[in-house]
C-alpha positions as CSV (number, residue, x, y, z in Angstrom):
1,X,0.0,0.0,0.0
2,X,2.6,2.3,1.0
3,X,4.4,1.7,-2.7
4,X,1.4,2.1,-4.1
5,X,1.0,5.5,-2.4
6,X,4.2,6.4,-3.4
7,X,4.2,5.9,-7.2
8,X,0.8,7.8,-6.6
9,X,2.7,10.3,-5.3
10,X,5.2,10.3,-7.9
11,X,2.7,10.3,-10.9
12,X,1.0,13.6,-9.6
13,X,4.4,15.5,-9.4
14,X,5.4,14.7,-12.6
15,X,2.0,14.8,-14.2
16,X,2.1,18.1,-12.5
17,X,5.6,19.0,-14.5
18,X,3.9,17.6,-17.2
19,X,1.4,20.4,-17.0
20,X,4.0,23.1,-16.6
21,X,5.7,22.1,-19.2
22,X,2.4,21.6,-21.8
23,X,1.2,25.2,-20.3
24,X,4.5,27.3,-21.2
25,X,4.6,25.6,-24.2
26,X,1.4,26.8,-25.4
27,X,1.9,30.1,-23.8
28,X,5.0,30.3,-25.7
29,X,3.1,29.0,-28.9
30,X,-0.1,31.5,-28.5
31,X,2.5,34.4,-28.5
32,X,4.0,33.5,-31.8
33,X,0.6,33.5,-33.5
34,X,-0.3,37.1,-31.7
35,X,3.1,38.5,-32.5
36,X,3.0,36.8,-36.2
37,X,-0.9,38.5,-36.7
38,X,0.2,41.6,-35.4
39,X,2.9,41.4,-37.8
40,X,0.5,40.8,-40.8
41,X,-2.1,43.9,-39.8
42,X,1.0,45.9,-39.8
43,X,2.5,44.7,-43.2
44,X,-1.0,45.5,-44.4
45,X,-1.3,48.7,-43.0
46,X,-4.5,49.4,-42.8
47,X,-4.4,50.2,-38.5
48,X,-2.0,52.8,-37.2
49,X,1.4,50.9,-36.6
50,X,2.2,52.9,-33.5
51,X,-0.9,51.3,-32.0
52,X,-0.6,47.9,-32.7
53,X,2.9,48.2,-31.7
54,X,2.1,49.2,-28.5
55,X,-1.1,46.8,-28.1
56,X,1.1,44.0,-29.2
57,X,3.3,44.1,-26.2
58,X,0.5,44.7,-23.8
59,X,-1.6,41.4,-25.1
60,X,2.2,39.4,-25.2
61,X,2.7,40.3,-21.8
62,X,-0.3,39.5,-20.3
63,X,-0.5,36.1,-21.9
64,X,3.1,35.3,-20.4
65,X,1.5,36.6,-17.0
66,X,-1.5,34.2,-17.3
67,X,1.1,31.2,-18.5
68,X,3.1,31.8,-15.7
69,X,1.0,32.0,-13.0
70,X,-1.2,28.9,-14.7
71,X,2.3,26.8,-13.8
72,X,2.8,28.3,-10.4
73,X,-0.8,27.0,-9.5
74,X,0.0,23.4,-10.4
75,X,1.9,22.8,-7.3
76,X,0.7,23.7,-3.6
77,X,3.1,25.9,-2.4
78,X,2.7,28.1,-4.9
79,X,-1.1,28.5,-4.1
80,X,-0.8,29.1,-0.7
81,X,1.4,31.8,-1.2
82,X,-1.4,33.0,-4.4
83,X,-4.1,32.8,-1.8
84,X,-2.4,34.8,0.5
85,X,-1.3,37.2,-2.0
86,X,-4.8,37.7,-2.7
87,X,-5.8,37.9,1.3
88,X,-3.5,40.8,1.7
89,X,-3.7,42.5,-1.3
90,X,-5.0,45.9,0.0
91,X,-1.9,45.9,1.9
92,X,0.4,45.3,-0.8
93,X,-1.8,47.1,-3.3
94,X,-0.5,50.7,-2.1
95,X,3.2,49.0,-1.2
96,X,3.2,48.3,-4.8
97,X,1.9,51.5,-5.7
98,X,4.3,53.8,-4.4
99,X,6.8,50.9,-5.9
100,X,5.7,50.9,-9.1
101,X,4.4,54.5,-9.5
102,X,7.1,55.6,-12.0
103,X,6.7,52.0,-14.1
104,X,2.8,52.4,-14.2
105,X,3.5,56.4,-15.1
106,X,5.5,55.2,-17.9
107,X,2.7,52.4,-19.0
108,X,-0.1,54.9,-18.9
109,X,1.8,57.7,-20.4
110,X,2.6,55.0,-23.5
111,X,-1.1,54.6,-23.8
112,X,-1.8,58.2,-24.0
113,X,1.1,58.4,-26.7
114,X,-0.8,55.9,-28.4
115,X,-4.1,56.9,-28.0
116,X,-3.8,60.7,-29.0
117,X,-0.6,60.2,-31.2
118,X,1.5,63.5,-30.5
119,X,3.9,61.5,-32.7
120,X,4.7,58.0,-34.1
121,X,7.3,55.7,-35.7
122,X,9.4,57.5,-38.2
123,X,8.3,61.2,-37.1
124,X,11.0,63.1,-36.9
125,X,10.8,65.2,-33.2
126,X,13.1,67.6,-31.6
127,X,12.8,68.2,-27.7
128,X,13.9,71.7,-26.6
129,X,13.9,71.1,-22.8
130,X,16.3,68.0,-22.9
131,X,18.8,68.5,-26.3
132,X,17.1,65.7,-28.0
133,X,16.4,65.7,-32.0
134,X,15.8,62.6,-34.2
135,X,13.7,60.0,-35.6
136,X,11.3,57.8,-33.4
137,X,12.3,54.2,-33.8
138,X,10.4,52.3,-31.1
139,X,7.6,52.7,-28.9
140,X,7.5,50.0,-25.6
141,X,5.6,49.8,-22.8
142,X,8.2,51.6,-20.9
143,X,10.3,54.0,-23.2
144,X,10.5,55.7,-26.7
145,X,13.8,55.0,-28.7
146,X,15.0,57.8,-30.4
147,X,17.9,57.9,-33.5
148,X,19.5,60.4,-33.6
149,X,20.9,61.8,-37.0
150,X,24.8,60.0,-35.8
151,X,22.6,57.0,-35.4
152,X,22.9,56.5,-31.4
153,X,20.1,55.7,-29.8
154,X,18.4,57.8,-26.7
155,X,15.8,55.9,-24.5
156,X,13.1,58.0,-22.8
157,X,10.8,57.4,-20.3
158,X,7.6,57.7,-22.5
159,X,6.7,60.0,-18.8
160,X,8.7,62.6,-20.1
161,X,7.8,62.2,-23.7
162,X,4.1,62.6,-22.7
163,X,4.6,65.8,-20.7
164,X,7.6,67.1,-22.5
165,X,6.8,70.2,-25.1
166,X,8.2,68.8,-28.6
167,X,8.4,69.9,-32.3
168,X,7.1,67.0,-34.6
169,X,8.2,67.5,-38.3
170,X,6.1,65.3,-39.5
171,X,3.0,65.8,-37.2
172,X,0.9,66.9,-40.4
173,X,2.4,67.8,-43.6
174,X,6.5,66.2,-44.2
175,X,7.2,69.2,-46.4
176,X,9.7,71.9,-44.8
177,X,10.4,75.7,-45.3
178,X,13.9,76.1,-45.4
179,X,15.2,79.5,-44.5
180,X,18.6,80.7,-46.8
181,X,20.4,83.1,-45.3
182,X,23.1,85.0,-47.4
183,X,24.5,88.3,-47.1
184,X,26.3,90.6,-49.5
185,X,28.3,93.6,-49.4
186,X,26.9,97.2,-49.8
187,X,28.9,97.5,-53.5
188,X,27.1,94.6,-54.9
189,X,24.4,95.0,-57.6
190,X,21.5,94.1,-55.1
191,X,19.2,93.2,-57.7
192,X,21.4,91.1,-59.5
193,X,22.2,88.8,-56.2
194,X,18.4,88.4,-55.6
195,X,17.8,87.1,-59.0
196,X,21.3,84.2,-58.9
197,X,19.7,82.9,-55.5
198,X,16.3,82.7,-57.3
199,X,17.5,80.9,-60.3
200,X,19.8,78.7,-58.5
201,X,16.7,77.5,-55.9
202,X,14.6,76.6,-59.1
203,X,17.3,74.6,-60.9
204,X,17.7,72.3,-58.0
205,X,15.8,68.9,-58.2
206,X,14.5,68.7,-54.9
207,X,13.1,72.3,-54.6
208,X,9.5,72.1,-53.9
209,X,7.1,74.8,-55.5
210,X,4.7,75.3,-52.7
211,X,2.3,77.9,-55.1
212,X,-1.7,77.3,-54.8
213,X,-3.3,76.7,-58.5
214,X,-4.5,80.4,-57.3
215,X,-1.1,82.1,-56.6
216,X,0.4,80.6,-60.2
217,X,-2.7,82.0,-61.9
218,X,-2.0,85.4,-60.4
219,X,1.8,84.9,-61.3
220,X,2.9,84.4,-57.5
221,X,6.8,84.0,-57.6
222,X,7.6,80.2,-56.9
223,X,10.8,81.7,-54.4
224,X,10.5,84.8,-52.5
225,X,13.8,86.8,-51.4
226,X,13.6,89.6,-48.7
227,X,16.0,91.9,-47.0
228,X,15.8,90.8,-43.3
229,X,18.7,93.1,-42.0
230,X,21.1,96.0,-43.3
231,X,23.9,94.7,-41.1
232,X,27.4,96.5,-40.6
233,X,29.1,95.1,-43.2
234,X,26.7,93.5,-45.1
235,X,22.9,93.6,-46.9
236,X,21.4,90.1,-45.3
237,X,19.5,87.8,-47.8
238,X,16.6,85.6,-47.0
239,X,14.6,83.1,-49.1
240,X,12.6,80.7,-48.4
241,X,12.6,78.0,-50.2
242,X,10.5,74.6,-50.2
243,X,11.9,70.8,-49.8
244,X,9.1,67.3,-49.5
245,X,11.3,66.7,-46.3
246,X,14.0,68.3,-43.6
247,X,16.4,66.2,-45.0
248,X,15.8,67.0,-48.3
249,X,16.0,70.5,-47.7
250,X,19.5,70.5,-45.5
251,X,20.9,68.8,-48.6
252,X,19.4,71.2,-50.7
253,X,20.8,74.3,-48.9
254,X,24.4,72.8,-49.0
255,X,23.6,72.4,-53.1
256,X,22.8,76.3,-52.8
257,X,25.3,77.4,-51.0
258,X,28.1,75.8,-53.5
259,X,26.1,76.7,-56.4
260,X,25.2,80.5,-54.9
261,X,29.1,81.4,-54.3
262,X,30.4,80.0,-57.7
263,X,27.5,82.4,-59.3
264,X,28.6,85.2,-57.1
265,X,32.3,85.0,-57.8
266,X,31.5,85.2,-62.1
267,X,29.2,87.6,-61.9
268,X,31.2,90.4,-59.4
269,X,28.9,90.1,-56.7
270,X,30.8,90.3,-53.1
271,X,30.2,88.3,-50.2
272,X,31.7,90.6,-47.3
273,X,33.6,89.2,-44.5
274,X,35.2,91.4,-41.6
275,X,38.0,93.2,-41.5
276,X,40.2,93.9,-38.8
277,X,43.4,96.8,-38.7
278,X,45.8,96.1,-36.1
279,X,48.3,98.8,-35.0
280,X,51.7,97.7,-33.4
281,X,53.9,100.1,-31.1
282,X,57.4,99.8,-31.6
283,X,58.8,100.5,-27.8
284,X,62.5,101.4,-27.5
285,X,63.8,99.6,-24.7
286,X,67.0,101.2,-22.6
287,X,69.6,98.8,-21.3
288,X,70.8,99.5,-18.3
């Protein structure tokens, strides 16, 4: 009898590993499938990716959480130590609270960043208050992964992204205005410098002409140049000129810049730099 009792014994322990084993093996299974489908809807695009980003890591981990605590509950210890959890949980409800206050802050605040979309993956932000400019790679449950243009990687607590006041480039509309500033000297034909910087922004492939149907029809120039400042030494150019993105444009101004100076320099127009005179004071100096 005693045997007997014994192999029972030993049949319900390893039936119970059995079980362990069948239920993390199914968890594990289950969140291939939800991690594959979220895969799909994203491939197919027709749900915001940000969202199903975020929802996918909330559904992944509470299906581990339910796997896990399915195998703890196969053996008695373990459910003691449940059913106390559960009896004192009022207790360790506000313990866990002031715990876990910044890691739930960070969980909500990457719902509301889901939810109301201030920006999503592949927006290109900037954030004033902490230094931070680049391209938002990843969204988790706990931080936003930002690349910056030297390709580094800055995580922040999705807390600070949710509160913090940031410039989104691509919040509505990708398309930039991209300020040119040039100055030229007061003995330069002013006229003639305007019309090189607007010739040169329209022969560049990526300049964007940003006109209504409405402006072209009432013959609207397609680049503006203004005098923003009559500076010391200098008559201070401005146009603004139109790119489909910020990088676009950067590349474009470099173009302009090159292109601008080798116009200038043909055509006798003078870009002033400063000049300084120094005096020097020859002292005699006596020997003693």
């Amino acid at each position: 009898m005693q045997q007997f009792i014994e192999k029972l014994s030993q049949f319900a322990v390893s039936s119970k590993f059995i079980g362990s084993i069948i239920i993390l093996a199914l968890t594990f299974l289950v969140t291939k499938l939800v991690s594959k489908l979220f895969k799909m809807m994203i491939k197919k695009g027709r749900v915001n990716v940000t969202h199903l980003t975020f929802l996918r890591r909330i559904v992944i981990s509470v299906l581990w959480v339910l796997g896990v605590s399915g195998v703890l509950l196969q053996f008695e210890p373990f459910q003691k130590f449940v059913m106390s959890f559960l009896a004192s949980s009022g207790i360790l409800a506000v313990i866990l609270g002031f715990a876990a206050q910044e890691a739930v802050g960070n969980l909500v605040s990457g719902m509301f960043i889901s939810l109301f979309k201030p920006f999503e993956l592949g927006d290109r932000i900037r954030i004033p208050s902490e230094n931070i400019e680049g391209f938002v790679e990843d969204i988790s449950l706990r931080h936003t992964v930002i690349r910056t243009f030297e390709n580094s990687r800055i995580i922040v607590p999705n807390s600070i992204m949710n509160k913090a006041v940031l410039e989104n480039v691509n919040f509505s509309e990708s398309k930039v205005c991209n300020f040119l500033d040039i100055g030229v000297s007061y003995d330069s034909d002013l006229d003639l410098a305007i019309t090189i910087i607007k010739n040169e922004v329209q022969k560049h492939p990526d300049f964007l002409d940003n006109r209504s149907e409405e402006e072209k029809t009432q013959g609207a120039e397609p680049v503006i140049v203004r005098v923003i400042a009559l500076a010391d030494s200098s008559v201070n150019l401005r146009a603004s000129v139109w790119s489909e993105s910020a990088a676009k444009g950067f590349a474009m101004l470099c173009d302009l810049r090159y292109s601008i100076k080798k116009r200038f320099d043909a055509e006798g127009v003078a870009i002033p730099y400063p000049h300084r005179t120094v005096v020097l004071k020859n002292n005699s100096l006596q020997e003693s």
